[in-house]
N, C-alpha and C positions, 0 to 999 in steps of 0.2 A: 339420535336426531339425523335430520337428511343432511345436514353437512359436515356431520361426524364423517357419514357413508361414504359422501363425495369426495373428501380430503383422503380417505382409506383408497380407493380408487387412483386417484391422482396421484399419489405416495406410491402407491404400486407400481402404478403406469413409470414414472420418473425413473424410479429403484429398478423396475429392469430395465429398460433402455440404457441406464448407465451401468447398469452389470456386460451392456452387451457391449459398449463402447471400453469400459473396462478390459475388457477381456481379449478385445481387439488392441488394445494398447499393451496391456503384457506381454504379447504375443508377439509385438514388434509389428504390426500393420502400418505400411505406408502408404495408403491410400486415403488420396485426401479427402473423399468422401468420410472417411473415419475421422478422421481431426475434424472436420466442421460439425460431423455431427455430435463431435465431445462437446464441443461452444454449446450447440445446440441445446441438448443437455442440460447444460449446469444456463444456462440462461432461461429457463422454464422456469425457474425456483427465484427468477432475479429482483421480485419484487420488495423481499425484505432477505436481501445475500445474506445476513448473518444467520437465515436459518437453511442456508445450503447442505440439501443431505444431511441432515441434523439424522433422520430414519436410517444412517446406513451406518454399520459398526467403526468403531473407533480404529481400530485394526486399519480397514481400509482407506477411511479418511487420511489416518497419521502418516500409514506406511509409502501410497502412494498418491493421497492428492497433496503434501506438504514437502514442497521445495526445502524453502531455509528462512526463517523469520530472528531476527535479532533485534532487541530492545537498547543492545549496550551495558548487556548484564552477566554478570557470572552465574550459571543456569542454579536456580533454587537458591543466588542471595540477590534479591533485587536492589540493594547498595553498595553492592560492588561494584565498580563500574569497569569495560575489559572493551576490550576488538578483538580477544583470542575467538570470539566464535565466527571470525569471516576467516577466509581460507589463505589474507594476505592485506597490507596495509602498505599503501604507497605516501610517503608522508606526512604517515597520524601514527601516532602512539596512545597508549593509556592513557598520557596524560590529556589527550583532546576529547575525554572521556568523561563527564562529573557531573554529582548531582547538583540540583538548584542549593543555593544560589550561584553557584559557578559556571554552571550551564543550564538552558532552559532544556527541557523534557516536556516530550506531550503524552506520555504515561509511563506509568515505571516509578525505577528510583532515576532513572539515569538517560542523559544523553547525550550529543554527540556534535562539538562544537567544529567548524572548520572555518578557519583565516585565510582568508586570501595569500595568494603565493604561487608556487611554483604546482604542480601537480599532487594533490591531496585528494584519494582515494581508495576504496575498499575493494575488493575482489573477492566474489562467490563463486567457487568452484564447481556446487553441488548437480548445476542443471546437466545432463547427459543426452545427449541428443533428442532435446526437447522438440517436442512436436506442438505443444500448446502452452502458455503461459499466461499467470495472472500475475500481477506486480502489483505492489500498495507501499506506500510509506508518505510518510509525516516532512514536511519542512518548511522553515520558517528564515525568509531572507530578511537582510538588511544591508543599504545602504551599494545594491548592488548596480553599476550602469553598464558594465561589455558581457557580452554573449556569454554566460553559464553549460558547459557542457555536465549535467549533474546526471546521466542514467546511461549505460549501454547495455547493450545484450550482445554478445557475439557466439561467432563460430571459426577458429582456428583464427582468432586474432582482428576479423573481417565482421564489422558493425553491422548486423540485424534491426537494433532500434536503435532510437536515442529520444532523451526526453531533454529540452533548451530550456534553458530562460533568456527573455531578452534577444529571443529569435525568431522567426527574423525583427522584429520592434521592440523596443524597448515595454515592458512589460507583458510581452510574450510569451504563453508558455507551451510548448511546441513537441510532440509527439513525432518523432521520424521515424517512418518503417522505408525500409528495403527491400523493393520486389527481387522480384528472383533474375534480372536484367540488371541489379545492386544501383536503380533508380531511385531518388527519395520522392516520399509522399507524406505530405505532414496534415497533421491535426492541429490545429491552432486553439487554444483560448487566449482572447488580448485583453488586458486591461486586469491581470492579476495582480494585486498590490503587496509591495512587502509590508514588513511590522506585522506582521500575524501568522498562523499554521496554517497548513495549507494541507490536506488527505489528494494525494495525485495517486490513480490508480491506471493501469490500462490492462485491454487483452489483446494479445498477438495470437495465431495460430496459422499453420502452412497448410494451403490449400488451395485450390484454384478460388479465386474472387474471394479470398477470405476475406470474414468479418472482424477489423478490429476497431475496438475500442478503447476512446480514451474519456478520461469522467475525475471532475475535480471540485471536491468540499461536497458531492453528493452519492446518496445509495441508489437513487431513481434511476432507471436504464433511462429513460425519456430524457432526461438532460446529457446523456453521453454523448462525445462524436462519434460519429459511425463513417469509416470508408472502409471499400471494397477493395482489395488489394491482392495481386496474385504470388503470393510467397509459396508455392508450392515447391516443395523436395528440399524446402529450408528447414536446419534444425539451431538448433541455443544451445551452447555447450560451456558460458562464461556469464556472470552480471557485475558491474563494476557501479559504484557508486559513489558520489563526491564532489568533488572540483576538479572534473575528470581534464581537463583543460587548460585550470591553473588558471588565477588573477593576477596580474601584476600588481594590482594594487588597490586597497580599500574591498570592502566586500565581505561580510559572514554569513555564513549560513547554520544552523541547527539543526538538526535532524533525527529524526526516531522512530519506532517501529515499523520496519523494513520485514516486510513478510511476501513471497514468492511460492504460488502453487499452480500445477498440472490442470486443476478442474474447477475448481469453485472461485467464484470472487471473495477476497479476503474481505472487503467491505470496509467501511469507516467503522473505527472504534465507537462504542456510543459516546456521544458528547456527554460531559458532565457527569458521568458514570463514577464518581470522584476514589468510591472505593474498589471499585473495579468488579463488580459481582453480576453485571449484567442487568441490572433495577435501577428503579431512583424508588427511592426514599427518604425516611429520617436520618438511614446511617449514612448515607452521602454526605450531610450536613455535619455530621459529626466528624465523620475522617475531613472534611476540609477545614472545620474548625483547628482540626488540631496540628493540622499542617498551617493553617497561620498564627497558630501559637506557637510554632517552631518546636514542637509536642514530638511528630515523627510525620515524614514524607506520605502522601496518599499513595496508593499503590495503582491506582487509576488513572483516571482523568481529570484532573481537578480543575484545569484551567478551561473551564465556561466559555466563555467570552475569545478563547482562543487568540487574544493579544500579547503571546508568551510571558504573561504575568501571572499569578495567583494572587486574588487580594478581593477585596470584600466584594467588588465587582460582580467576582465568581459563585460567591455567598448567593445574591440575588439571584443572579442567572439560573443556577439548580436549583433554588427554591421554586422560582418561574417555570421551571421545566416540569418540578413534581406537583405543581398548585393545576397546570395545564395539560398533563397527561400529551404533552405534544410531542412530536418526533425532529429533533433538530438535526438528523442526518439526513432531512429529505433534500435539503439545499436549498438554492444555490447560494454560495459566499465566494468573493470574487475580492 
């Protein structure tokens, strides 16, 4: 059929251009015409991100478009709960580690509670003089009122991004890039409410007038903020995550699946995907059944309704989901 043909073509077209940006990045090219035109690139495919380069070998995707993603799990026991997979923990232990009902999780067996206090946060070592970046993870506040410092990017200790809550306004959540003059330029969404998960994603990358982007509870580039920003001859060589800031007092947050990559958008989990397979169907209803039979934990996404609960709510919501054939990562959830 003719749009068999056309999608062969376009697959093609994509597949080299990023062999060719590829290759320039192995290579160690610093020219920012090369980093904008990585964005470029992987924003071609932006329409439905989870199928980014899906045509290009696993080799390549694994080896070099994936950073570091942690769930909060001991790799291959998804009820183990750990921090041994960030490269350092300021503040948290194990024990701020667990599954429901001790801690809410937004897939998995497991994740990742922090209390207000003195400095409580995570350090990834993995990024190496990062030229481009994707950031995605999961979090669910409560009960929070002073400025949240929850996300950095650096380089030799000197902030590249930051993601606020509660900045500059109370229920603000705030994207900070750093030109190459270490000026801030923020991306604002106001009026994010707690008591629920929240999928905050952005891209950074160094270039003259780079394009970054910031995009929160959807897949759609069309709801992203978009500023131009000149971060040229900047790279990312640290990511910290947390209560990077420290609350003196009241305030939690939850947090989970924390994934960082080179080229593609990591994209929102699907919603309601309860067994985690990538479908909705009858067996969704089944692994959430049997997670509120207290039977064994869904391996997915079970919590629907994204009110960090699982309860019959959620029952409904996937049923709606598979009755509707609809897509609930288009957004927006505010």
């Amino acid at each position: 059929m003719g749009s068999s043909s056309s999608f062969s073509r376009r697959a093609g077209t994509c597949a080299a251009s990023f062999l060719l940006v590829f290759a320039s990045a192995l290579s160690g090219a610093e020219d920012a015409g090369d980093n904008l035109g990585m964005l470029e690139v992987f924003s071609e495919r932006q329409l439905d991100s989870r199928q980014n380069f899906q045509f290009l070998s696993g080799e390549v995707r694994g080896v070099f478009d994936l950073l570091f993603q942690d769930q909060f799990e001991l790799i291959g026991d998804p009820f183990s709960c750990t921090l041994d997979n960030w490269s350092a923990a300021i503040g948290l232990t194990d024990g701020d580690t667990a599954s429901p009902p001790d801690n809410r999780r937004y897939t998995g067996g497991c994740g990742l509670r922090i209390q207000s206090g003195d400095d409580r946060y995570l350090i990834d070592s993995t990024p190496t003089d990062e030229t481009a970046l994707w950031v995605r993870f999961y979090i669910f506040m409560e009960l929070f009122t002073p400025p949240a410092l929850l996300y950095e990017a650096t380089d030799d200790g000197i902030n590249k991004v930051e993601i606020w809550y509660n900045n500059p306004a109370p229920q603000d959540l705030t994207l900070r890039v750093f030109d190459t003059a270490e000026n801030p330029v923020d991306l604002t969404f106001p009026g994010v409410t707690q008591d629920r998960w929240h999928s905050v994603e952005f891209a950074w990358v160094a270039g003259e007038s780079a394009p970054i982007r910031f995009a929160l509870n959807s897949d759609n580039f069309d709801l992203d903020l978009v500023q131009e920003v000149e971060t040229s001859g900047l790279v990312i060589n640290a990511q910290r995550f947390g209560l990077i800031n420290g609350l003196s007092a009241g305030g939690t947050i939850d947090v989970d699946a924390f994934e960082s990559r080179r080229l593609t958008r990591p994209g929102r989990l699907l919603v309601g995907d309860v067994n985690g397979d990538g479908i909705y169907n009858a067996q969704d209803l089944v692994s959430l059944t049997n997670e509120l039979n207290e039977l064994i934990n869904a391996l997915g996404q079970p919590d629907c309704d994204e009110n960090g609960q699982v309860d019959s709510d959620d029952f409904d919501c996937v049923l709606g989901i598979i009755a509707s054939q609809s897509n609930p990562n288009a957004g927006p959830g505010l």
